[in-house]
C-alpha positions as CSV (number, residue, x, y, z in Angstrom):
1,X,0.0,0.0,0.0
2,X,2.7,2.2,0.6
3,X,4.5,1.3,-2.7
4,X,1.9,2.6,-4.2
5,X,1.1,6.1,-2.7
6,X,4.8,6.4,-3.9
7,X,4.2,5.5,-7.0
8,X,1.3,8.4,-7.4
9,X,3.1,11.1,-5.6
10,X,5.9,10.3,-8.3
11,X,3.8,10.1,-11.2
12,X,1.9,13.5,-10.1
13,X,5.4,15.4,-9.3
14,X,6.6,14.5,-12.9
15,X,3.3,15.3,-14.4
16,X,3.6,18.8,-12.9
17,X,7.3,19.5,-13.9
18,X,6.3,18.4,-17.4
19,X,3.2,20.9,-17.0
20,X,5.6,23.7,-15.9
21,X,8.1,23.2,-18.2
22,X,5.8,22.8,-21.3
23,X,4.0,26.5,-19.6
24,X,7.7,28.1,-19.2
25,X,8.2,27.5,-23.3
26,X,5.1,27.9,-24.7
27,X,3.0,30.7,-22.2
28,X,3.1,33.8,-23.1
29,X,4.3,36.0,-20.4
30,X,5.5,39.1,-21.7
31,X,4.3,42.6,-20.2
32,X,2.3,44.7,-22.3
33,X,4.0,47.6,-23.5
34,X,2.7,51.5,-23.8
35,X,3.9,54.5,-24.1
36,X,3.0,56.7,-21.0
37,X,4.1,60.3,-20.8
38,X,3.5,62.2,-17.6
39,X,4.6,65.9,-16.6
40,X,7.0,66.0,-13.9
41,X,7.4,69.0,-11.6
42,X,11.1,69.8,-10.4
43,X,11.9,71.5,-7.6
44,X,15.6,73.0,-8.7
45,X,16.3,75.6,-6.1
């Protein structure tokens, strides 16, 4: 019985670092990007 909770968690960690791995190369995670222009105020005294 044992053997085989082993055998699971095994089966489900390598399931997961496939999962992550296959989401690292194909996700898309890049940040959108825009232009954002904001008037600054300076203080030169």
């Amino acid at each position: 019985m044992f053997g085989r909770i082993i055998k699971v968690l095994l089966f489900l960690l390598l399931v997961g670092f496939i999962g992550l791995t296959g989401f690292a190369y194909l996700g898309d995670l890049s940040p959108n990007q825009s232009e954002r222009r904001e008037p600054v105020t300076l203080n030169a005294d």
